[in-house]
Each structure stands twice: as C-alpha cells, then as structure tokens.
C-alpha positions in Angstrom: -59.6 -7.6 -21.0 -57.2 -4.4 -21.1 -59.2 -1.4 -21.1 -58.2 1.4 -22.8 -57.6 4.3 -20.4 -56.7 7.5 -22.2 -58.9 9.4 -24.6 -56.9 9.5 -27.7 -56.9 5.4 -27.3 -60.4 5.6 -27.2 -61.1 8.1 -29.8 -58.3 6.3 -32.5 -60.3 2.7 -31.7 -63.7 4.5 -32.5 -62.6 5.6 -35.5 -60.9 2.2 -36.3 -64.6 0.7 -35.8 -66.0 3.2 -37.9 -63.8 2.7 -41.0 -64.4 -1.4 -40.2 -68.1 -0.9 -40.4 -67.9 0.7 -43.5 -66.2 -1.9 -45.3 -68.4 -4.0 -43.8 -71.7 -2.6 -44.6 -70.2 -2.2 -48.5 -69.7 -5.5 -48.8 -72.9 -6.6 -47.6 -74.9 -4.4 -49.9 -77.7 -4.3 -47.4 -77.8 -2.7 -43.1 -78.3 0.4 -41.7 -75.3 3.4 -41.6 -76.4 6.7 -40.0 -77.6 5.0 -36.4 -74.5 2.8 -35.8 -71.9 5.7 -37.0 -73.5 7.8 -34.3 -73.4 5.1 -31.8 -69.3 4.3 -32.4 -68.0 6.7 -29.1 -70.5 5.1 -27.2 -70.3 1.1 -27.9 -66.3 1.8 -27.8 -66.2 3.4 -23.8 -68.9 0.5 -23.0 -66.4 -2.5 -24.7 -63.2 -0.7 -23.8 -63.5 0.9 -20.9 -66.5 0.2 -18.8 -67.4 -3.2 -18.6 -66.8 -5.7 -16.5 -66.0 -8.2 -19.5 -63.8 -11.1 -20.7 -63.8 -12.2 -24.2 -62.3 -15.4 -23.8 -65.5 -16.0 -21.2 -68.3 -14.6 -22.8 -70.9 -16.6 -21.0 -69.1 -15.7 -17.5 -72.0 -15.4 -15.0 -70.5 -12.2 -13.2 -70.1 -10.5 -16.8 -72.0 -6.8 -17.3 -75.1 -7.9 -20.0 -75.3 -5.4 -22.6 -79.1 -5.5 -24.4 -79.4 -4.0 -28.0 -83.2 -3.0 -28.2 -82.8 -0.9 -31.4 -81.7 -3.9 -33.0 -81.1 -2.6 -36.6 -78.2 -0.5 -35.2 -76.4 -4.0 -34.9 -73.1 -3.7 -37.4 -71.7 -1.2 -34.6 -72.2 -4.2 -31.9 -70.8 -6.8 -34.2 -67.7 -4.8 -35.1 -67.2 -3.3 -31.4 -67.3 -7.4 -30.5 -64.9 -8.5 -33.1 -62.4 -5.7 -32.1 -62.8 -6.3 -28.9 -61.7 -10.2 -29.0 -65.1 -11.9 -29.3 -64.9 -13.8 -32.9 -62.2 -12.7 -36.0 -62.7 -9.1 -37.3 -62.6 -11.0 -41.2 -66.5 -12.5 -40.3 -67.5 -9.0 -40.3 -67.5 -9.8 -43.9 -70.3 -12.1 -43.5 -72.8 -9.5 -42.4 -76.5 -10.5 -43.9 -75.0 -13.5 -45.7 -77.0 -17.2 -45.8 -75.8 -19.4 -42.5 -73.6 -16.1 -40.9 -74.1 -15.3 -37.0 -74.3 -11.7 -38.3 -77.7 -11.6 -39.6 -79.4 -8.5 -39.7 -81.0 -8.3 -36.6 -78.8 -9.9 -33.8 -80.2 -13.1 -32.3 -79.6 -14.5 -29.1 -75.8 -16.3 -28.4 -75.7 -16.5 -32.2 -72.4 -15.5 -31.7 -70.2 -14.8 -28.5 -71.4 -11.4 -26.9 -75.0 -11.6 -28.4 -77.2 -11.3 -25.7 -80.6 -10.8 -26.9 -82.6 -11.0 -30.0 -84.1 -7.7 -31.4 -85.9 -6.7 -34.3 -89.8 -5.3 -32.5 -88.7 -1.8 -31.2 -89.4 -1.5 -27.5 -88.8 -5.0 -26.4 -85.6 -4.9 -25.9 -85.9 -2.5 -22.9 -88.5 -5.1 -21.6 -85.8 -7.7 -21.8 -83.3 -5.4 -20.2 -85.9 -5.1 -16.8 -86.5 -8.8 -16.6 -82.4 -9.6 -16.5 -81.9 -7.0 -14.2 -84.6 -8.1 -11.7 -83.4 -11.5 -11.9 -79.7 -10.5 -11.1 -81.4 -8.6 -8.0 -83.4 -11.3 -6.8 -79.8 -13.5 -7.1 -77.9 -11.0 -5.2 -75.9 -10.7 -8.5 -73.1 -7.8 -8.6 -73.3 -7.8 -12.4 -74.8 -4.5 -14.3 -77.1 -4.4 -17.3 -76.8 -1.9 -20.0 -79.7 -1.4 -22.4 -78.9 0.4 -25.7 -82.2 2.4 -27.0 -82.9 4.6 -29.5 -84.8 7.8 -29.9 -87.2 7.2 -32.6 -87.6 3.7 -30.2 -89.6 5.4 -27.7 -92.4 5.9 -29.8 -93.4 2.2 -28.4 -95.3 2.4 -25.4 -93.2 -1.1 -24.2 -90.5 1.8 -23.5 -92.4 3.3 -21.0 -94.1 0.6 -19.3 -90.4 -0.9 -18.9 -89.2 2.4 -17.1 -92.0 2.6 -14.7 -91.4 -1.5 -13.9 -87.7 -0.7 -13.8 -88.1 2.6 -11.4 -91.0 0.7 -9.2 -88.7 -2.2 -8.5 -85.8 0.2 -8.2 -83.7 -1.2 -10.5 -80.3 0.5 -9.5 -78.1 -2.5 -11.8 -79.9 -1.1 -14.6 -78.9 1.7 -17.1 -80.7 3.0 -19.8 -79.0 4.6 -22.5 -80.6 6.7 -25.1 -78.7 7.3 -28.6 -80.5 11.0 -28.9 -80.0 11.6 -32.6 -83.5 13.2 -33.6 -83.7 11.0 -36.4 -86.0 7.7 -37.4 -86.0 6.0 -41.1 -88.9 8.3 -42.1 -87.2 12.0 -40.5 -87.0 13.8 -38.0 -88.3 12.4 -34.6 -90.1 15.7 -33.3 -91.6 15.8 -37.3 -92.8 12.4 -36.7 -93.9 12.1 -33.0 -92.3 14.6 -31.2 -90.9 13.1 -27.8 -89.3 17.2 -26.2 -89.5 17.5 -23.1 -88.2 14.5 -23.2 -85.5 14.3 -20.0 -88.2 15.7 -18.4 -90.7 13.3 -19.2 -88.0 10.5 -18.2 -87.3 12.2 -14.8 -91.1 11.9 -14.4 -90.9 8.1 -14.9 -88.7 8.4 -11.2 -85.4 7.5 -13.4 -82.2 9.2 -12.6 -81.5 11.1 -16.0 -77.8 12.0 -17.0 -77.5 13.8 -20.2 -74.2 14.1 -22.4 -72.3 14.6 -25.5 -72.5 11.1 -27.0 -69.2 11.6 -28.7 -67.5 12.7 -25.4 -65.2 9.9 -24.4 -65.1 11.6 -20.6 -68.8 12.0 -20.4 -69.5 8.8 -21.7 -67.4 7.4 -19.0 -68.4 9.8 -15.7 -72.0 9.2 -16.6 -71.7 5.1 -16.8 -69.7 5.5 -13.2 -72.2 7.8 -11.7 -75.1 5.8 -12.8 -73.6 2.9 -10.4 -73.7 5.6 -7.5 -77.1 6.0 -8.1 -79.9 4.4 -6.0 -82.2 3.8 -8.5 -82.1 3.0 -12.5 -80.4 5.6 -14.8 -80.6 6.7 -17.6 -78.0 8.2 -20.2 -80.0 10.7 -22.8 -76.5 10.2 -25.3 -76.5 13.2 -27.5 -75.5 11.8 -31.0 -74.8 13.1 -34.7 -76.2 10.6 -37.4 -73.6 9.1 -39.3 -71.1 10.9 -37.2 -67.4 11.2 -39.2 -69.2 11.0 -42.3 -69.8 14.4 -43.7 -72.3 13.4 -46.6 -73.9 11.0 -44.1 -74.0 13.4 -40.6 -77.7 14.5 -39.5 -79.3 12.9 -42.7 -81.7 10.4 -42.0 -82.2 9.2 -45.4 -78.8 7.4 -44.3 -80.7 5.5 -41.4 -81.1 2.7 -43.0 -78.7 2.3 -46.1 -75.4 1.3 -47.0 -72.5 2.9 -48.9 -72.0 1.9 -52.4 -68.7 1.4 -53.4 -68.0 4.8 -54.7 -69.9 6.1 -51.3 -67.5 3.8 -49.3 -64.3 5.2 -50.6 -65.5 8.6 -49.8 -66.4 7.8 -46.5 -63.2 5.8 -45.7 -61.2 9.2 -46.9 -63.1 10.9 -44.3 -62.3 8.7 -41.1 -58.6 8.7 -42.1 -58.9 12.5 -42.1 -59.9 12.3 -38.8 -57.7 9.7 -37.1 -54.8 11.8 -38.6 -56.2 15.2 -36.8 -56.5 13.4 -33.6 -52.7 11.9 -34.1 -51.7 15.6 -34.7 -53.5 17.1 -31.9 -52.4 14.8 -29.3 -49.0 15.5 -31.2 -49.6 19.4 -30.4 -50.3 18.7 -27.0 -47.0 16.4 -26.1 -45.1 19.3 -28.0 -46.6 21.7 -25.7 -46.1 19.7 -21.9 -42.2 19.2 -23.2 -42.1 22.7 -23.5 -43.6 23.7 -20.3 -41.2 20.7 -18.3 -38.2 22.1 -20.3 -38.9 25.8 -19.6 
C-alpha cells in the first residue's frame, strides 16, 4: 500500500484513528481506552509507514507479522486495520458484539491482519520468538514486530522470550514496549516496579532504543535502525495514557473502560481540537518557507 511519508499525514491519520476508536468503543459499551489512545502514533508509523504490507494480500508470505501480546489494547489494531484497507471501517461498529471478528481479545485470522490470539499476558512475546525463528531457519526476509506492554512484563514468559530471542540472535525480531507506567490496578512502579528497566533489557543482550512514542520521526528512525542491528531490538516507546484525551491522559482508572456517551462527545471535541492545531501549524510553517523563498 501507499505509505504515508510526511509527518503532518501521519499525525492527522492518528488522530483520525483516535476519534474512530472512540466512537467505536461508545458504541460497544465495553473495551479498554487509556492503553490503545497511547498506542495511536505508534500502530499508525507501523501500518503507514513501516511495513512491508499489502492489504489486498494479507496472508502474503513475504508480509512483516505484527504480534499483539497485550491483547486487550486490541480496538487500536482493529481500527489501524480497517483504516488501513483490511475490512470496512463501519465493522468497527461490531466491536464485542455476538458472531463479530472483533471480539475482545483478537484471535488468530479472525479477520484479515489478525495474526495471533492474545488474552494470557506474556505469551504473545513467546509467539513473536517462535515466528521469527521459523522465518530464520526459512531464510525468510520478512520482519516480526511484537507489540508489548509495560505492566506486561510482570510475566516471567517476557523474559524467558528475550533471552531465547537474544541467544538465537534474533535480528528479524523487534520488541516494542508501550512504556506508559500504568496497569488496570495503578501505577506500574506502585505495583511491581520494573526501573531500571532499559537497563535490565540491555542485560537480556537486546539492542535497546528508547523514544517519544508520540514522535512520528523517532518512531520511524528507531524501526529502521533496529533492521541495522545484528541482534533483536527493542523499542522502550514512551507513551501518555489515553493520549489526546485530557480527562483520560495518565489516568489509569481509564485502562480498561470505555466512554459513555456524554464522555465520548467530550473526547471527540478534544481530538478535533487537535487535528485543527496541527492543520494550523503546518499552515504557519508553509506561511513561513513562502516568505523566506519570496524574500
């Protein structure tokens, strides 16, 4: 598919996504909200950008595998999917219902783009391994992306996955991390903390690249350096909880809810603030290039 190549693209289809999600997570009455706002920046470079993808193939054998461990984060996959081409945005509206492919936690080729089942935290990265050694072992070209989450790591399947992943040096395989201190019951270092943690990973042998998770040109360098690399990466993602939400940033008694309808509205009004202040910056910034070419 087209990628998207300049940052306001990217940033306008994140918030597109974001505003999509909350509808859908409305109408369902039921999902989580804080994880996959924080996660928007990040699943839009991935589907957009990064990926060697087609939507119109979805099972293609030299396709990029993308493996949601933290599977309750799903609604930001399924609506990064539909946007992207994989099935009509209006099934979003079937998130959680009886017979949809959007249940609650994704499950395997349930719909195009699904590539794994998740629900047990920790598994997913186990998963991730597996694929990736078998792509090795094929003297496949195709990368596998393996979306974690902080409060995730808590599972010792996590680190028994790195130190398989690092002692088989897994190069194909990137890790990334959404680093948003929260879990459903608080704050991760109230609950178990996991500082030092890029320490700790670097002590796993993993090649550790840590960013702003909203940063549409860090997102992107750190994807394309982890393919330099000669051993398996991970991307520590720096996230804000419910990010573009301002009743719903940082707060992780928004982990897993939804917006009621009253909720919804407000957050809606908030997203279109932002996609109008990122219209008018990039406005300010054309305005100001004309005037440096014409003086």
């Amino acid at each position: 598919m087209k990628n998207l190549t300049s940052t306001k693209q990217l940033e306008l289809k994140a918030v597109t996504i974001r505003e999509d999600m909350i509808k859908m997570l409305e109408h369902a009455g039921s999902g989580h909200s804080g994880g996959p706002l924080g996660m928007a920046d990040i699943f839009t470079a991935l589907y957009f950008n990064i990926l060697n993808h087609n939507p119109k193939k979805p099972w293609n054998n030299d396709r990029d595998r993308v493996i949601l461990s933290n599977g309750h984060i799903c609604p930001i996959w399924y609506t990064t999917l539909a946007h992207a081409g994989y099935f009509p945005i209006k099934e979003l509206m079937t998130l959680r219902k009886l017979n949809t492919r959007l249940q609650g936690h994704p499950h395997i080729h349930s719909a195009p783009g699904i590539e794994n089942t998740a629900g047990p935290l920790g598994q997913g990265s186990s998963f991730a391994v597996g694929i990736a050694l078998a792509a090795k072992m094929d003297r496949k070209k195709h990368r596998v992306y393996c979306l974690q989450s902080d409060g995730e790591l808590e599972e010792g399947q996590s680190w028994e996955a790195y130190m398989f992943a690092a002692a088989k040096k897994l190069d194909n395989l990137t890790f990334i991390i959404d680093r948003n201190n929260i879990q459903i019951d608080g704050n991760t270092e109230d609950i178990m903390p996991l500082e030092p943690l890029h320490k700790k990973l670097e002590s796993f042998n993993l090649h550790v690249i840590e960013i702003d998770g909203h940063n549409f040109k860090e997102i992107i360098s750190a994807c394309n350096k982890a393919k330099k690399i000669k051993k398996p990466s991970v991307i520590l993602a720096n996230t804000v909880p419910g990010k573009g939400v301002s009743f719903m940033e940082h707060d992780y008694h928004w982990h897993g809810k939804p917006p009621n309808k009253e909720e919804a509205v407000k957050a809606l009004q908030d997203l279109h603030k932002i996609k109008r202040s990122i219209l008018n910056n990039y406005k300010i910034i054309n305005n100001k290039n004309e005037t440096k070419k014409s003086g």
